[in-house]
C-alpha positions in Angstrom: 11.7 9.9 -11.9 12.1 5.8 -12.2 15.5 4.5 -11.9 16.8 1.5 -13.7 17.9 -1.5 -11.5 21.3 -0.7 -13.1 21.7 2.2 -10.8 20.7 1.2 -7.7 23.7 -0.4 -7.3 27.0 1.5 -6.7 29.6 -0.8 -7.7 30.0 -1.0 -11.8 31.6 -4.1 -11.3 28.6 -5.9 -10.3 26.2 -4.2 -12.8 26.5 -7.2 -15.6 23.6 -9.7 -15.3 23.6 -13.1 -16.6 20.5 -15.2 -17.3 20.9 -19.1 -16.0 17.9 -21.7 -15.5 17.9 -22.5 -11.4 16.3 -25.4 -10.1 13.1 -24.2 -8.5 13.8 -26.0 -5.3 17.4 -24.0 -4.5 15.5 -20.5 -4.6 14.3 -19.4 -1.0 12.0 -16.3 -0.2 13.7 -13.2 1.6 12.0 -11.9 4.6 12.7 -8.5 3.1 10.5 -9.3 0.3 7.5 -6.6 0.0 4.7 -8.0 -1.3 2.4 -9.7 1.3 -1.1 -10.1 -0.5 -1.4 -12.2 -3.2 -4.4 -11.8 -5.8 -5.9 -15.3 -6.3 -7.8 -14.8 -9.3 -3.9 -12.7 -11.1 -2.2 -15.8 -9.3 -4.0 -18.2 -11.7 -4.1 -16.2 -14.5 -0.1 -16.3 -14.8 0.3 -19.7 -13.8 -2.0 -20.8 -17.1 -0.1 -17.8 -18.9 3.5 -19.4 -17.9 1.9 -23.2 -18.4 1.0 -21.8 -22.3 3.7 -19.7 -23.5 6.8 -20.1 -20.1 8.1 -17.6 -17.8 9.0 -14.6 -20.2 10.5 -12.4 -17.5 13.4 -14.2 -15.6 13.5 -13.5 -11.9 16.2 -12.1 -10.1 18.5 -13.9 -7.5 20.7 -13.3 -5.2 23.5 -16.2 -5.3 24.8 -17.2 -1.8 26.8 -20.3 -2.9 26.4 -24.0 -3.0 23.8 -23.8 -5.8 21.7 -22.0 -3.2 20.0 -18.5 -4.6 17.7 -16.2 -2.5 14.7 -14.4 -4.6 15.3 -10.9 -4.7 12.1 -10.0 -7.3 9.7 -12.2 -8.9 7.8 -13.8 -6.5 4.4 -13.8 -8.3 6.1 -15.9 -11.1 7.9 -17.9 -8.8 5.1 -19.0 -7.2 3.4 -19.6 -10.8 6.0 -21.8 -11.5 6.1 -23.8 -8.8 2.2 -24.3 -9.0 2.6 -25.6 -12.3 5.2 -28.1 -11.0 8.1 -26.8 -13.2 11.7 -28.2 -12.2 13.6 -24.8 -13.1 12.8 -21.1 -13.7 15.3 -18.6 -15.7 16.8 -16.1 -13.4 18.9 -13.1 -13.7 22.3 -14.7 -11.3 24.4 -11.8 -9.1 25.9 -11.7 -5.9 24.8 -8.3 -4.7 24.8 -6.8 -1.1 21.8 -7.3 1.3 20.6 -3.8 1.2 21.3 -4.0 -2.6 18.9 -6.6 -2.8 16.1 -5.3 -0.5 16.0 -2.3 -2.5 16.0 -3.9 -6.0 13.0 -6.2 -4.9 11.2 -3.2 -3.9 11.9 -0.8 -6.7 11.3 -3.5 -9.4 7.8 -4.4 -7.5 7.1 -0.4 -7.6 7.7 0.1 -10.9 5.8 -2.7 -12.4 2.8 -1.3 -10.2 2.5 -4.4 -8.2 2.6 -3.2 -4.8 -0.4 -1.8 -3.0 0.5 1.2 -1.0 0.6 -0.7 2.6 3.1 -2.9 1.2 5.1 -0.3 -0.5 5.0 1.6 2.8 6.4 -1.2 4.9 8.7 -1.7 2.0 10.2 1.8 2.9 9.9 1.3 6.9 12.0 -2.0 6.4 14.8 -0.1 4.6 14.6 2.5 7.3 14.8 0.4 10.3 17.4 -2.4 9.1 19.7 -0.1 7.3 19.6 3.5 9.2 18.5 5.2 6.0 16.6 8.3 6.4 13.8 9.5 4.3 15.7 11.3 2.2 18.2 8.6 1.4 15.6 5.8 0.9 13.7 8.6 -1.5 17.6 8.5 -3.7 17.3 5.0 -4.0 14.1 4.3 -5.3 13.7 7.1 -7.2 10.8 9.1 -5.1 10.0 12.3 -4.1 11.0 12.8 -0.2 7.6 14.3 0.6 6.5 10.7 -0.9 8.6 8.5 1.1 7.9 10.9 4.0 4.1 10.4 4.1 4.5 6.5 3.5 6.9 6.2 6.8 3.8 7.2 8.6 1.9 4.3 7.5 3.2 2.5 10.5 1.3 4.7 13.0 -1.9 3.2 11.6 -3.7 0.0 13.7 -3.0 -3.4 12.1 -6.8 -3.1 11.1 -6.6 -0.3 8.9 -3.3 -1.5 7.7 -5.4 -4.8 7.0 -7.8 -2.7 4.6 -5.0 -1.6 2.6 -4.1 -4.2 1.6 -7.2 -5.7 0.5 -8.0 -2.1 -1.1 -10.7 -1.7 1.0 -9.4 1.8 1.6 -7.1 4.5 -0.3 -4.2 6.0 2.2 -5.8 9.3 1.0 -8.9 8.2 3.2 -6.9 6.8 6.2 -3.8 9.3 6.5 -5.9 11.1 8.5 -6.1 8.7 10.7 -2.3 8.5 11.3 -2.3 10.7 14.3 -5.0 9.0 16.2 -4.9 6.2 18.8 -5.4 2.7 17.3 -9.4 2.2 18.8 -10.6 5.5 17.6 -8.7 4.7 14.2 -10.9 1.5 13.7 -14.0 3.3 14.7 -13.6 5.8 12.3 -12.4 3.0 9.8 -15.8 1.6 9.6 -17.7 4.6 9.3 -14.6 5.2 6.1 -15.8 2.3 4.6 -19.6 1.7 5.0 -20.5 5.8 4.1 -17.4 6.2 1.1 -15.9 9.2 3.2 -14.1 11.3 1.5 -10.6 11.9 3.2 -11.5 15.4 3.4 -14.6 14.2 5.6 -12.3 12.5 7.4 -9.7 15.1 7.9 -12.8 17.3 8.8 -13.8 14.1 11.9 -10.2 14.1 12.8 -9.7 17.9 13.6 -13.3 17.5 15.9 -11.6 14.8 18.0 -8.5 17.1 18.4 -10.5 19.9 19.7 -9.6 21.8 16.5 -13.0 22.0 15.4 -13.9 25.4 13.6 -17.5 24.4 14.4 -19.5 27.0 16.6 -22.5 26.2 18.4 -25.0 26.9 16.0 -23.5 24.6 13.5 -23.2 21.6 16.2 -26.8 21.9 17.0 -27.6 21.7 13.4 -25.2 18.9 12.7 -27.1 17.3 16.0 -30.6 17.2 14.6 -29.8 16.2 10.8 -27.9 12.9 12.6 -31.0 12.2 14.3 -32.8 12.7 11.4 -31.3 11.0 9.3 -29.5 8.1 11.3 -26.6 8.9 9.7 -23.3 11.2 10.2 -23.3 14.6 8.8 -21.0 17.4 8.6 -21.8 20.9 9.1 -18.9 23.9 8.3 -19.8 27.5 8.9 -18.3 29.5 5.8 -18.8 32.9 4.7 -21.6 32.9 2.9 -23.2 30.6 5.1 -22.9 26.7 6.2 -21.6 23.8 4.4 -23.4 20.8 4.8 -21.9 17.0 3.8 -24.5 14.1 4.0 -23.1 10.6 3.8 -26.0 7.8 2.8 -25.0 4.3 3.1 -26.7 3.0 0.4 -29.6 4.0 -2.5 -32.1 3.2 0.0 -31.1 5.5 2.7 -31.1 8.0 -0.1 -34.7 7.6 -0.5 -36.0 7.9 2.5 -34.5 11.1 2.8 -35.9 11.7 -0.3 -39.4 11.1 0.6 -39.0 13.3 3.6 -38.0 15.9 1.8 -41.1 15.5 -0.5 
């Protein structure tokens, strides 16, 4: 269930917001803030939006005195703003703990669905590793499932290449979890083959367990998966079942299909 801002924060006291317009140039970026990838074509696309009609969500800051603030959420629209070359920017004001502010920025990038999941993940590991919090704490603060924030802890197991294609949607974590439990050169191997065949992560689960030796494949079914490869010049999948074998072809594009479609024929 999402969670208001509001309630992230334990101390009433501090819960009332007010809105002021900060100079631009006071505002400084925290290194806790999770986004990392920033879509060129969505970056323009606000700043003409905010050039037409102004910023229509203020940002929120964290005040650390002297008329200097640190951004806790908002970045996309800071940015905007600043490549529009406006002075100020409205901005919800509070003096609010560090951890308060981490996990603010990171639920109120979550809940407006502006986080890809690599970034979300790292969002969590941050939490986890500056401010001792467990799984099941960080999961109470942002309003997740445990099992959820379990699974995105993980993410960090993964080589800086997968991690890469993440973030550029390349790949779904569905496709790459697998992956988690591998070293980093057999994860990018695999990576490719994820990417230029459209495995399914069920396929990849399936590649995973056969480099683990937990392969339920006999030797009938390794010989057959041997000579479709060669065939085809592409990976296959073979899985003995009970009313016979389970056969996954991957092509890596129409053409491919065809071929194999004329040897059919």
């Amino acid at each position: 269930m999402k969670r208001s801002l509001s309630s992230l924060i334990s101390n009433a006291e501090i819960r009332e917001y007010k809105v002021e317009n900060i100079e631009i140039e006071n505002i400084s970026i925290s290194e806790s803030q999770p986004r990392t990838y920033f879509d060129e074509k969505k970056h323009i696309e606000l700043s003409d939006s905010i050039r037409k009609s102004g910023v229509l969500q203020p940002i929120i800051v964290q005040h650390l005195g002297e008329k200097k603030y640190k951004l806790i959420a908002g970045e996309r629209r800071l940015r905007a703003s600043k490549h529009i070359g406006l002075q100020e920017i409205p901005a919800l004001v509070k003096e609010v703990s560090e951890q308060d502010a981490a996990v603010i920025g990171l639920v109120e990038n979550t809940q407006r669905s502006q986080l890809n999941t690599i970034e979300e993940a790292l969002g969590y590991k941050s939490l986890q590793e500056k401010y001792s919090l467990n799984a099941k704490e960080i999961s109470q603060l942002v309003g997740k499932s445990r099992p959820y924030v379990s699974n995105l802890l993980r993410i960090s197991n993964l080589s800086i290449k997968v991690q890469n294609a993440l973030k550029n949607n390349s790949v779904t974590f569905g496709q790459v979890r697998p992956l988690i439990i591998l070293e980093h050169n057999l994860q990018d191997s695999i990576l490719d083959e994820i990417i230029n065949l459209k495995l399914t992560s069920r396929i990849v689960e399936d590649k995973v367990n056969q480099l683990q030796g937990r392969s339920d494949l006999d030797e009938e079914s390794l010989y057959i998966q041997k000579q479709l490869e060669d065939q085809l010049g592409s990976k296959v999948l073979v899985k003995k079942t009970q009313d016979g074998f389970k056969i996954n072809l991957n092509f890596k594009n129409l053409d491919t299909v065809n071929e194999f479609l004329k040897k059919l024929s």
